[in-house]
C-alpha positions in Angstrom: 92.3 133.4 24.5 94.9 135.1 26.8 97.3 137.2 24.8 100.9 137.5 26.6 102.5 140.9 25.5 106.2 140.4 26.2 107.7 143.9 27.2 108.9 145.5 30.8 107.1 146.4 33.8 107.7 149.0 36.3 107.6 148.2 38.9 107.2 144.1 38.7 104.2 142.0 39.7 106.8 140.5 42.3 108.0 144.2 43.3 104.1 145.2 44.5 103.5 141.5 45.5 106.6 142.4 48.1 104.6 145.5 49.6 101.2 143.9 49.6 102.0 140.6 50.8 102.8 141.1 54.6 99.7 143.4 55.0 97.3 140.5 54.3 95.8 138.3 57.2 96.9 135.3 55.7 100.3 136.0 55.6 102.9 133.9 57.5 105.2 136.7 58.4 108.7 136.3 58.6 109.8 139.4 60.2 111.9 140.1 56.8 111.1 141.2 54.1 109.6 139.0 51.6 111.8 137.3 49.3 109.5 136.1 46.2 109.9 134.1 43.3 107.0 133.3 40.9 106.5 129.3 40.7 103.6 128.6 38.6 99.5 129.7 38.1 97.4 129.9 35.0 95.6 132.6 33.7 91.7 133.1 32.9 90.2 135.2 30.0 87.9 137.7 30.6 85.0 137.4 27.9 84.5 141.2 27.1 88.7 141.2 26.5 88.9 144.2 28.7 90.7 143.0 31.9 93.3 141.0 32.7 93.3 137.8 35.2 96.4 135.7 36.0 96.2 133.7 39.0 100.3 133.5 40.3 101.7 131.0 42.5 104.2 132.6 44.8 107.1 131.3 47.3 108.4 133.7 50.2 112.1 132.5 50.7 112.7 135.0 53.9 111.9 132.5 56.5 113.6 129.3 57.6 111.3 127.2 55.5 109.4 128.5 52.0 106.0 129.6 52.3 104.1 129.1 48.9 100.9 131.5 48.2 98.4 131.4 45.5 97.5 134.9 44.8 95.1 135.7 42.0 95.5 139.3 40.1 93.9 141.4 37.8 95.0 144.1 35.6 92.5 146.9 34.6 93.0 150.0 32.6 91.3 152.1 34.6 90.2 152.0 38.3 87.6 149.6 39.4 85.1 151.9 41.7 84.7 150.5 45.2 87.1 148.0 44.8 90.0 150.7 47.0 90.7 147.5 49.6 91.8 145.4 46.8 94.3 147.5 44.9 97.8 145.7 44.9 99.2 148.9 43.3 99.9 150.5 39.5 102.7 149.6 37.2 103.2 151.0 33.7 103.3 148.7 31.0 105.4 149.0 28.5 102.2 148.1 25.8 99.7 149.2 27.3 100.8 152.1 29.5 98.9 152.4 33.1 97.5 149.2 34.7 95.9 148.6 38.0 96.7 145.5 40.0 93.7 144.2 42.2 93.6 141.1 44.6 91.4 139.2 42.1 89.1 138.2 45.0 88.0 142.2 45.1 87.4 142.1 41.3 84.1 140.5 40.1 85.2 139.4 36.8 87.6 137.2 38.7 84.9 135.6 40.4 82.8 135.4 37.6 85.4 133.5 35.7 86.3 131.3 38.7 82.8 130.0 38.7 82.9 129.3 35.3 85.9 127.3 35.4 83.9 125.2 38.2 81.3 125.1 35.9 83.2 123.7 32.8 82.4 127.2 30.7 86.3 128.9 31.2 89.3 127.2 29.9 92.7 127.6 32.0 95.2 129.5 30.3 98.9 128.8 30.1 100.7 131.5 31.8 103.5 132.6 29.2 101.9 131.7 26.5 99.5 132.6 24.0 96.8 130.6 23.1 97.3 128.0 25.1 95.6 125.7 27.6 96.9 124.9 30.8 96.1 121.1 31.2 97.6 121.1 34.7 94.4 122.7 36.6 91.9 120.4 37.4 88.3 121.1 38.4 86.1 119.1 39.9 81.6 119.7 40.3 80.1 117.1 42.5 77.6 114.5 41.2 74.7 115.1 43.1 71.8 117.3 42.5 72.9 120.6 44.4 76.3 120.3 42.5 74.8 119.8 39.1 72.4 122.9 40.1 75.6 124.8 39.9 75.7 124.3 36.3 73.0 126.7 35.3 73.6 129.4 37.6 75.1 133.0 37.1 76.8 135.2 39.5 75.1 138.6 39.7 76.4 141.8 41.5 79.8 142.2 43.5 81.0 139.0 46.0 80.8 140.0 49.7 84.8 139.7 50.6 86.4 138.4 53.8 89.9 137.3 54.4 91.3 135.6 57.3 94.4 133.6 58.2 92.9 130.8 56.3 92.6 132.1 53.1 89.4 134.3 51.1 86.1 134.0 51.7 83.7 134.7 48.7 80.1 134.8 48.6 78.6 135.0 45.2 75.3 136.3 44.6 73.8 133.7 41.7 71.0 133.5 39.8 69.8 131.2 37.0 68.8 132.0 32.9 65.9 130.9 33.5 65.1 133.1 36.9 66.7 136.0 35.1 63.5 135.8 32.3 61.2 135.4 35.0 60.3 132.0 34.7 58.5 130.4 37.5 60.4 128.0 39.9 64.1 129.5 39.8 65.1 130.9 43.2 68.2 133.0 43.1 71.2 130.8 45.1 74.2 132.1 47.2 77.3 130.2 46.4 80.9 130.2 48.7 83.6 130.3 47.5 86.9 129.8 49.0 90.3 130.8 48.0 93.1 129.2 49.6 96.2 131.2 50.1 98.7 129.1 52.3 99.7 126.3 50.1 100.2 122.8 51.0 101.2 119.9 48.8 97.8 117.4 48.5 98.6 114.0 49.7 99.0 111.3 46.7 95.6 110.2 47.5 94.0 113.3 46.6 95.6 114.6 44.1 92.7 114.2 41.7 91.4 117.4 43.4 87.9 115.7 43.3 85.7 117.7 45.7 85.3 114.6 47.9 88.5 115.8 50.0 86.9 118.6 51.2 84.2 118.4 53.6 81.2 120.1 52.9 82.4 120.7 49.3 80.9 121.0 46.0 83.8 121.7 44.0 87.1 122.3 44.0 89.8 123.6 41.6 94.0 122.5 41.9 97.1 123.5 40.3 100.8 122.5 40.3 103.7 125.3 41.3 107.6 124.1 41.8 108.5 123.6 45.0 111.8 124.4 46.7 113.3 120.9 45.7 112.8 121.5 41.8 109.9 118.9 41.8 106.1 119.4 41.1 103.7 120.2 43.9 100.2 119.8 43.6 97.5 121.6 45.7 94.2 122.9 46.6 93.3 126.4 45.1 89.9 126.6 45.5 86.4 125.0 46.9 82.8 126.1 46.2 80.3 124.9 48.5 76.5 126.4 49.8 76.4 129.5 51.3 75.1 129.6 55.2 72.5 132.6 54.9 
């Protein structure tokens, strides 16, 4: 289970966030700079305990309207080779000293954990607290055959990365148990997975976040952040579909 170390850090998530922000494609700029207050997310535990994943909900109040983000992160002790294009920046900690901040989507234990919530096998994480499930994401696999597929499958190697103005495109490398031991009949599978970045309340109808309100979707995963009003918005953080390759 996630472990929340209450101490200082320098500079803030939100500090970094401010730099790092207006640099990415998805980014409604304001021409000011951003104004950001943390609004919700849930955090994901790695299973080897070595690195960090919180996945923040973030409104930009510089424009004429707030913009909410979902912006996944992941704290590392130590550099994560080839991963350059996704470094947020370092803070100190005031446990655990030097941390490195990554866009979770450049960060493969982030996207092995994301699958696994899909998947049922991760359990959301309460954000400030210890030991604690977040009951307020909801993840939905499709019925059919190709969603149940999913099930058994296991992401191998790094995700090929691409961001846009519509969010993060991930394409995961899987592979089955039973391919991995060689057994006949198990082709390896590319999975895509898509991080949405611009958040938008779902409609009353959909806010089951079953998959069917995506077309072309397997899955999908929602949370909840405060909007400007005080009042809980739900919305769409993430789909898994079929790679085209």
């Amino acid at each position: 289970m996630a472990v929340i170390h209450n101490t200082t850090l320098k500079p803030t998530k939100l500090e970094l966030l401010t730099t790092w922000l207006p640099s990415r494609p998805w980014y409604r700029g304001t021409g000011r700079e951003p104004q950001l207050a943390r609004v919700g997310g849930f955090r994901l535990d790695d299973p080897q305990g070595e690195v960090g994943i919180e996945c923040l909900v973030v409104t930009d109040r510089s424009g004429d309207a707030p913009v909410s983000y979902f912006v996944p992160l992941t704290y590392r002790g130590a550099p994560l080779d080839g991963a350059e294009q996704g470094l947020v920046g370092t803070l100190e900690h005031g446990i655990l000293g030097r941390r490195w901040i990554y866009d979770g989507a450049h960060d493969p234990v982030l996207a092995a954990e994301l699958l696994a919530l899909f998947q049922g096998r991760a359990e959301p994480q309460a954000q400030d607290a210890s030991d604690a499930r977040d009951e307020s994401v909801r993840h939905y696999l499709g019925e059919g055959v190709e969603a149940a597929a999913i099930g058994a499958l296991r992401m191998v190697g790094p995700a090929t990365v691409v961001s846009g103005p519509d969010g993060t495109d991930l394409t995961l490398d899987t592979i089955t148990e039973a391919a991995a031991d060689r057994r006949p009949g198990h082709a390896p599978a590319t999975l895509a997975l898509h991080i949405g970045r611009v958040l938008e309340p779902l409609a009353q109808e959909g806010a089951t976040g079953r998959a069917g309100t995506v077309p072309e979707c397997l899955g999908s995963l929602t949370g909840v952040w405060q909007s400007a009003d005080g009042t809980e918005a739900r919305g769409l953080f993430a789909t898994l579909g079929a790679a085209d390759r």
